[in-house]
N, C-alpha and C positions, 0 to 999 in steps of 0.2 A: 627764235630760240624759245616760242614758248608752247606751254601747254605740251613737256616733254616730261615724263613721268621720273625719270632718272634726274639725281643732283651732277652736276658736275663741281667736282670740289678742287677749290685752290689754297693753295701754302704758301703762304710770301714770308719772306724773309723777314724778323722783324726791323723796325725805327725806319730810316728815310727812304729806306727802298719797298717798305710794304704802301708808305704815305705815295710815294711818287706813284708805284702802280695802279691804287684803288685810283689818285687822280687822274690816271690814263684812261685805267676802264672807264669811267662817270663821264669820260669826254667821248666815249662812243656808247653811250646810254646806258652801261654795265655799275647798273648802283649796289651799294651795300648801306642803308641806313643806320643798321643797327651798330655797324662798326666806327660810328661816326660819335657813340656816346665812351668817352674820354672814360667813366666812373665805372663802366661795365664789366664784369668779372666772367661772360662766358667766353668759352674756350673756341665755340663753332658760332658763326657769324650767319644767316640765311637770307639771300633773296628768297623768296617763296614763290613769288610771281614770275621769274626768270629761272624759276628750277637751280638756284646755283647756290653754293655755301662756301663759306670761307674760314681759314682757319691762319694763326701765325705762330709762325716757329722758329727756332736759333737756325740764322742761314748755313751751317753744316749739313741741318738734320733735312732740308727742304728736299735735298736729291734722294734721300731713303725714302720720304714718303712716295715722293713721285714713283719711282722703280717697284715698289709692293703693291703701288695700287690704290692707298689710302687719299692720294691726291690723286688727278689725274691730270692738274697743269701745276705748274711749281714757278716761280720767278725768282732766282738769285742769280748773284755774278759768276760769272765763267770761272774765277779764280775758283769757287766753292765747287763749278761743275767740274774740273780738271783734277782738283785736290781728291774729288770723293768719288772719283770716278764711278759711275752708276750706269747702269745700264736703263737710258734714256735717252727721248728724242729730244736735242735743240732745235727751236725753229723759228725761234726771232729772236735778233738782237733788237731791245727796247728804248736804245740808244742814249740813257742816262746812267749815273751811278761812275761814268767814268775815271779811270786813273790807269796806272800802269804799273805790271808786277815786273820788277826788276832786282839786280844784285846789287845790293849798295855797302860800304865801304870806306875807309879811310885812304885817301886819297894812293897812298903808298900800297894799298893792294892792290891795285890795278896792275903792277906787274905780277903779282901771283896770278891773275888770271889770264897771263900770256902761257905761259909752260905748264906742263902736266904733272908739278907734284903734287902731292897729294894737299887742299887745305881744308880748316873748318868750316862750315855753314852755318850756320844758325835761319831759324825758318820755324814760319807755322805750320807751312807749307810743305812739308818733306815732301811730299808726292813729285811737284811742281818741282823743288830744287834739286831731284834727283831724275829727272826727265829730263833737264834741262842739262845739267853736268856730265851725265850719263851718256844723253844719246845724241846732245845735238855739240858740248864741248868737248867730251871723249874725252873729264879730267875726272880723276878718280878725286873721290871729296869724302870727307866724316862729314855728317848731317846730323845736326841736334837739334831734335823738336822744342822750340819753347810757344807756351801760351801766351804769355805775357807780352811785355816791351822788348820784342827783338833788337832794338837800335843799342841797347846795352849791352849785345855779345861782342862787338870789336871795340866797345870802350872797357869792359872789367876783363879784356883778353879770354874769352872764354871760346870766340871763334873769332876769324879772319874777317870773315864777309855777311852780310846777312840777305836773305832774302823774301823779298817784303813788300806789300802796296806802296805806291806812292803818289800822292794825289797832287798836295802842293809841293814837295821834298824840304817844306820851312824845318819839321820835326830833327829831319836827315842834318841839314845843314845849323841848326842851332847846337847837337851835337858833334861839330866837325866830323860827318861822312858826306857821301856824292853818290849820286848812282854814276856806278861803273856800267851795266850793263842792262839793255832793256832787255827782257824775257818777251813779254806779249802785250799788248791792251787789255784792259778788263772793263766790260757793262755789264749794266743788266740781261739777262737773256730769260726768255720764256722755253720752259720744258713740258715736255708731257710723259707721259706714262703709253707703253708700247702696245698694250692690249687696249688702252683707250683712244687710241688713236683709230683704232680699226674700227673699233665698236659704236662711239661716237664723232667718225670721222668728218661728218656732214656742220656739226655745231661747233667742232674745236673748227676746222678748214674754216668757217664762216666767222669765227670769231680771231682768229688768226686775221685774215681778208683786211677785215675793219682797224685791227690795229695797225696791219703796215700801212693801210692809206694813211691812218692818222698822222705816221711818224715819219711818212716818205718827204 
């Protein structure tokens, strides 16, 4: 990977899933020093010697870089890749960051979501909670985006059911809900950018290579 005139630039997610990747990369000899000073205020992070740079972003915005080009590999969770739908390549699950997005609930919805009338959602997630309702429950559902603490939409009755990660479900269960329903798994995954995949397909394929050994 060296001695290539071109950067290739990556966008990680920020907090534990940019710490877990740079530590995946460093275990297949893929260092970034500079991003290692805790006090540092720049934006773009550079191997110099490995042609690579690095940058960190709110894990929404990571699939927009990837898709324009601005990055050309990107690492966030599937939930983010499905939510923001981008036109991008997935090409490795990185296999940490795990939990699971599902519908959860006070215990008594679990019969609204037997039958098809219509209930509230609550969700960060609209994308994912209307995919889900849409085309694979065929129940017609109101969906309200919230930012915040979704576990408070079926306690202040504002919707039925929420849908939302769940890693330990302590949060779920200290507020009396459950998950009713599991949706999908969610990890980390590695993306690329479509015109860089063609262009630099020899050093992403090779750097791909190294980390499924690492992680098989």
């Amino acid at each position: 990977m060296k001695n290539e005139k071109r950067y290739l630039t990556f966008a990680l997610g920020k907090g534990r899933l940019a710490e877990k990747t740079l530590d995946l990369l460093e275990s297949i000899g893929v260092t970034c020093e500079e991003m290692k000073d805790k006090n540092s205020r720049k934006l773009i992070f550079v191997n110099e010697e490995l042609k690579l740079q690095f940058f960190l972003s709110k894990n929404p915005d990571v699939p927009t870089y990837v898709e324009y080009g601005a990055a050309d590999i990107g690492v966030v969770g599937n939930d983010i890749i499905r939510e923001e739908n981008r036109s991008v390549y997935e090409v490795l699950d990185l296999g940490f960051g795990k939990c699971r997005m599902c519908v959860c609930g006070p215990q008594e919805a679990q019969e609204l979501l037997q039958h098809h009338q219509i209930i509230r959602v609550a969700s960060k997630y609209p994308n994912i909670a209307k995919d889900y309702f849409y085309n694979k429950k065929h129940q017609t559902v109101d969906i309200i985006k919230l930012n915040g603490s979704v576990e408070l939409g079926p306690i202040v009755k504002l919707s039925d059911v929420i849908v939302d990660i769940v890693e330990t479900g302590s949060t779920l269960r200290e507020n009396g809900l459950d998950v009713l329903e599991e949706i999908c798994p969610i990890s980390a995954r590695m993306i690329v950018n479509r015109v860089s995949m063609q262009m630099e397909a020899d050093r992403i394929r090779k750097l791909i290579g190294m980390l499924r050994e690492k992680i098989s």
